[in-house]
Wavefront OBJ file of the C-alpha trace (Angstrom):
o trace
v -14.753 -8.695 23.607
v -11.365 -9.943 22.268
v -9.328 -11.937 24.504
v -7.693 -14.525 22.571
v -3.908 -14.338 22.191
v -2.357 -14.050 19.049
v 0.522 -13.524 16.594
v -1.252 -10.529 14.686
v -3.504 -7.448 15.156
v -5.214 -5.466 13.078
v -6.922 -2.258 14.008
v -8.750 -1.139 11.108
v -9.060 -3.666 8.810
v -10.184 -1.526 5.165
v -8.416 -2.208 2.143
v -4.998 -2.143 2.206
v -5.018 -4.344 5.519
v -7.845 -6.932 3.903
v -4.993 -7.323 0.957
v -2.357 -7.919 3.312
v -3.812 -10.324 5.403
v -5.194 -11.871 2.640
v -1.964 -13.060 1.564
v -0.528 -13.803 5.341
v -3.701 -16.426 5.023
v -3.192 -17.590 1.952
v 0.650 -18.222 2.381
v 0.174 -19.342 5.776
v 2.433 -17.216 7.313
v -0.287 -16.757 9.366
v -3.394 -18.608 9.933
v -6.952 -17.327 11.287
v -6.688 -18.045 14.795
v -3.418 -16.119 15.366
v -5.239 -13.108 13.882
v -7.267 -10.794 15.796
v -8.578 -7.598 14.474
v -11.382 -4.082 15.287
v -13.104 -2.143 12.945
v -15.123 1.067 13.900
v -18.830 -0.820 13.380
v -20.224 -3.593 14.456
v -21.252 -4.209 11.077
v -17.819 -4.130 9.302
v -16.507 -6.504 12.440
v -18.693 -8.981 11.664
v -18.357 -9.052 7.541
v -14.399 -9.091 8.312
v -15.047 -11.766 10.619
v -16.453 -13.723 8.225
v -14.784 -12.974 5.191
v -11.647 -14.286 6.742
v -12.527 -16.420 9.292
v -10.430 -14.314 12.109
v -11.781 -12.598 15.586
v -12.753 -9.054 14.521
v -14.708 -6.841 16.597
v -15.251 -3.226 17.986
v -12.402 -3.058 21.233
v -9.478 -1.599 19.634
v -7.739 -2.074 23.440
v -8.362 -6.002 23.207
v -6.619 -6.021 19.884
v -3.972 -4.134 21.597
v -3.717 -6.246 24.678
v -3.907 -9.888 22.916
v -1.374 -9.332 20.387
v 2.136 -9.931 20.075
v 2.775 -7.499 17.137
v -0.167 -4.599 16.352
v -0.758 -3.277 12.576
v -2.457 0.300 12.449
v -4.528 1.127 9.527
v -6.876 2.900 10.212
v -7.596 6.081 7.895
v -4.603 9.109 9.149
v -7.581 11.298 9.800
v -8.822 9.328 12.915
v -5.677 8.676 14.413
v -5.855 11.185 17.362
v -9.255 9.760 18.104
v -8.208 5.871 17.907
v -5.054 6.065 19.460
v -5.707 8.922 22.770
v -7.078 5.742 24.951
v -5.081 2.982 23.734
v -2.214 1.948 25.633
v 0.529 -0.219 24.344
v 2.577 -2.906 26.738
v 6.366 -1.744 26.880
v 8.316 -3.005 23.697
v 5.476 -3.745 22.006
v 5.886 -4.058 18.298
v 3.537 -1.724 16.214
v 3.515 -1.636 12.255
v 1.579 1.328 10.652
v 0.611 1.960 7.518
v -0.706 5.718 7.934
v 0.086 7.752 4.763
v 1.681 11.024 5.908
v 2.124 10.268 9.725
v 5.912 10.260 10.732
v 6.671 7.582 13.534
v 7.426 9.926 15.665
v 4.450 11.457 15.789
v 3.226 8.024 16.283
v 5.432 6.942 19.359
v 4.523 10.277 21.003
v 0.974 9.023 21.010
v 2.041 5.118 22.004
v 4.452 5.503 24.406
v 6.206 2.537 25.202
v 5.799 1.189 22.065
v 8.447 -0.191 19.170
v 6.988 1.694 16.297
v 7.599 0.952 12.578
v 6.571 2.966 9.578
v 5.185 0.640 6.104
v 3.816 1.817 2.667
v 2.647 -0.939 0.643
v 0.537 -0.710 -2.238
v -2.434 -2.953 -3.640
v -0.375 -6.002 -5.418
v 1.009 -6.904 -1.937
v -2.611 -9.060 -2.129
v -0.607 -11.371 -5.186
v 2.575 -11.575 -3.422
v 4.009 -8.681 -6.233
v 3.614 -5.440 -4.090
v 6.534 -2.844 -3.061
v 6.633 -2.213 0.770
v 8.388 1.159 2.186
v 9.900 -0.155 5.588
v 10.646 2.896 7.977
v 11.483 1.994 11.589
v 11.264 4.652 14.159
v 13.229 5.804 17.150
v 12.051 3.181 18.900
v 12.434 -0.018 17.059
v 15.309 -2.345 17.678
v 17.113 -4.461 14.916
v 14.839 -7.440 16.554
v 11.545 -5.709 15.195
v 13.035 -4.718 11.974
v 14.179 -8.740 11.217
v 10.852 -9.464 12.700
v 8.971 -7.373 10.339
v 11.216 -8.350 7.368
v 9.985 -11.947 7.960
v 6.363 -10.811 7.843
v 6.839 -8.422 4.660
v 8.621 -11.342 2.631
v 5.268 -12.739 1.365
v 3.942 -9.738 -0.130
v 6.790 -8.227 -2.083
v 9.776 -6.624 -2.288
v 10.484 -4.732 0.993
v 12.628 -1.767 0.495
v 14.395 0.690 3.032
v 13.465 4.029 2.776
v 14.546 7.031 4.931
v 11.707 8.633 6.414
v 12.438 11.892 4.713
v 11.369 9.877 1.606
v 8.519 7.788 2.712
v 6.115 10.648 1.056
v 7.790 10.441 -2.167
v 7.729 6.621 -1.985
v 4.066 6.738 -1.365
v 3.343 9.400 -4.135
v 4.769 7.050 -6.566
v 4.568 3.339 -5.559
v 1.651 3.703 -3.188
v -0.509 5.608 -5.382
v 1.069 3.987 -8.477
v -1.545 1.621 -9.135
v -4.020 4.066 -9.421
v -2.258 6.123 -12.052
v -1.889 3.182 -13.817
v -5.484 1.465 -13.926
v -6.381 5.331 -14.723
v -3.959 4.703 -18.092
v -5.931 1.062 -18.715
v -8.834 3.107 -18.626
v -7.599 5.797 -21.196
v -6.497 3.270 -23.599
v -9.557 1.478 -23.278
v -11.540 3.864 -24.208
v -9.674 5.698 -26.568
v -9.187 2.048 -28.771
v -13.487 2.152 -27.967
v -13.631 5.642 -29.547
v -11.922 4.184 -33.002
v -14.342 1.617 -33.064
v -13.096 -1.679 -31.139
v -15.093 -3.255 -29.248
v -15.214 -2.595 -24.973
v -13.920 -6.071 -24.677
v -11.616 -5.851 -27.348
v -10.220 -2.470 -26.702
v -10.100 -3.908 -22.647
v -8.037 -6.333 -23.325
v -5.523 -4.989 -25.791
v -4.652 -1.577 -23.146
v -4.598 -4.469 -19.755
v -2.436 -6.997 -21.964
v -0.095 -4.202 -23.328
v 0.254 -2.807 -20.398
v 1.451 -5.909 -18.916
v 3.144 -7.270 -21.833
v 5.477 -3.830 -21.578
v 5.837 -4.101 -17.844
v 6.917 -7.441 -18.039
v 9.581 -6.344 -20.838
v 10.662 -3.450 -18.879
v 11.761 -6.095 -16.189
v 13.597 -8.323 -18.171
v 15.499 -6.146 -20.503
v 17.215 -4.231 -17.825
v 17.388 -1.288 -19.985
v 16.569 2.322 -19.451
v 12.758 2.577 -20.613
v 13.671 5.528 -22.696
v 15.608 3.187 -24.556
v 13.069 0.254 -25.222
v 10.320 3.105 -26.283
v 13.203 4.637 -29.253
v 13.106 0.323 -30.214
v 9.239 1.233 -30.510
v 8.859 4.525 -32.508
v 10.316 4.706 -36.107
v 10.912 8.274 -37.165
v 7.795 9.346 -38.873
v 5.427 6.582 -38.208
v 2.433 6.070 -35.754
v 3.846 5.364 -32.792
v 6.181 8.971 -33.230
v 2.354 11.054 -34.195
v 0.297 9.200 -31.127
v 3.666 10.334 -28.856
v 4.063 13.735 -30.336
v 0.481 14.593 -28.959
v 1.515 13.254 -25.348
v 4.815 15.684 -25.497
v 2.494 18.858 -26.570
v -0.238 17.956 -23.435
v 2.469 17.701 -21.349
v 2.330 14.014 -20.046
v 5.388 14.113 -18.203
v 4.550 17.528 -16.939
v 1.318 15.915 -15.733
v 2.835 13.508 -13.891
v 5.474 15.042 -12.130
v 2.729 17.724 -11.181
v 0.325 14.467 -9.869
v 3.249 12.825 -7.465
v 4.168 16.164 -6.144
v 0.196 17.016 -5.457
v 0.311 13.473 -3.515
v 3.560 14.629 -1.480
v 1.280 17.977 -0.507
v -1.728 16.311 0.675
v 0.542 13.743 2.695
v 2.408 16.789 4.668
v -1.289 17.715 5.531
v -2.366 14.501 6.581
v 0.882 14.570 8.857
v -0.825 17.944 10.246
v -4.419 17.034 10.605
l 1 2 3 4 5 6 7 8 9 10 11 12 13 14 15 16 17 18 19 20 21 22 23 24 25 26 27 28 29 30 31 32 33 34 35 36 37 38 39 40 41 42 43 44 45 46 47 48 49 50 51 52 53 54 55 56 57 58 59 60 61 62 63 64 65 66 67 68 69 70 71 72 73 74 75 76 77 78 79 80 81 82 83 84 85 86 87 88 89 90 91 92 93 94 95 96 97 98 99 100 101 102 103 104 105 106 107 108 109 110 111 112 113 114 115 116 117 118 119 120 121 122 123 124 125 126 127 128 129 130 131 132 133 134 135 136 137 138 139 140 141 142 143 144 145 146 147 148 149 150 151 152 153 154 155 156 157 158 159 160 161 162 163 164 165 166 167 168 169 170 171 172 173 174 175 176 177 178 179 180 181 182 183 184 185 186 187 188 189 190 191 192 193 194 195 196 197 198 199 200 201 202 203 204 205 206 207 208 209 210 211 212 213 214 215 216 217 218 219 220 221 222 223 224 225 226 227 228 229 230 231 232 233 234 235 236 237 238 239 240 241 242 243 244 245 246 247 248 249 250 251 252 253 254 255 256 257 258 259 260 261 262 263 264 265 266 267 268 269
């Protein structure tokens, strides 16, 4: 059982939480012993335990009881069952990053509690991520400076209505994935004209990146900086041609808005 006070913790500790504190650790903006943290299986406790040298184990209601400030992530699917025996102390801060659960649903279930809605994504784990910050009802300007102080080392925190927090998922939450899915195209699309899987690796990661990077320090609409790209008639205009007839931009508007779908059922189930 988890006694132990501390700054932090974690219940569900999975992917998106192992990135995050990863970089609280690594920055020192927190270190291991202010950390405490539950998983669903003794097993998991134990390998998060060790991986990051914290408290982890199986009493979600120890977490909750010997930490200042608590960060839900467990998956939205097993909220109801997590949460329906866990009681908060009064003014207790809460931070959760549950795709598709509004905080009020959430400070229905922890009454009592200072809830606060976040959506980062994957690069938060190298300090580069974007981070949706949503308070509820609840929170007072205290937790939302509080928060804001914890969210500096992992990226750019931005302030998003909760209206919008889908949307914001959709694109920057999910975004990563869309884009190693594109490094994987290009990979093996330069594979299938002969390079080799290192080669053709390396070029669609590095371009990507190179582009990005670009993108960022041009300030310029990206419509603008692809024109600089294409000459009239050349490769560049015949490899984009075949995007525009599949319907790439189609696609992708048709991807984000099948991501803002499946969170409004989340919210539901």
């Amino acid at each position: 059982m988890i006694t132990a006070p501390a700054k932090l913790g974690i219940i569900g500790c999975g992917k998106m939480a192992s990135a995050m504190l990863a970089r609280w650790l690594e920055t020192a903006t927190l270190h291991p012993d202010e950390v405490l943290a539950c998983t669903g299986r003794e097993a998991s406790a134990l390998a998060v335990g060790k991986a990051f040298g914290i408290a982890c184990g199986t009493d979600a209601q120890a977490v909750v009881d010997g930490a200042e400030t608590v960060l839900l992530a467990v998956k939205p699917q097993l909220r109801a069952g997590v949460l329906a025996e866990l009681r908060p102390r009064p003014g207790q801060r809460w931070l959760s990053v549950l795709a598709g659960v509004p905080t009020a649903t959430l400070e229905a279930m922890l009454p009592g509690a200072h809830v606060l809605r976040l959506m980062p994504n994957t690069p938060v784990r190298l300090g580069r991520g974007l981070i949706a910050l949503t308070p509820g009802d609840s929170a007072r300007q205290g937790d939302i400076s509080a928060t804001r102080v914890l969210l500096a080392p992992l990226g750019s925190v931005i302030d998003v209505a909760e209206q919008h927090v889908d949307a914001f998922t959709a694109v920057a939450g999910s975004g990563p994935a869309y884009v190693f899915l594109f490094i994987e195209a290009l990979t093996h699309a330069g594979m299938a004209q002969g390079l080799a899987p290192k080669v053709a690796a390396q070029l669609a990661l590095e371009t990507l990146l190179g582009s990005g990077f670009l993108a960022q320090e041009a300030g310029r609409p990206p419509a603008e900086l692809r024109a600089e790209v294409t000459s009239k008639g050349g490769m560049t205009q015949a490899a984009l041609n075949v995007f525009t007839e599949r319907g790439w931009s189609e696609t992708v508007t048709d991807a984000v808005a099948a991501a803002v779908a499946r969170a409004a059922e989340l919210a539901v189930g």
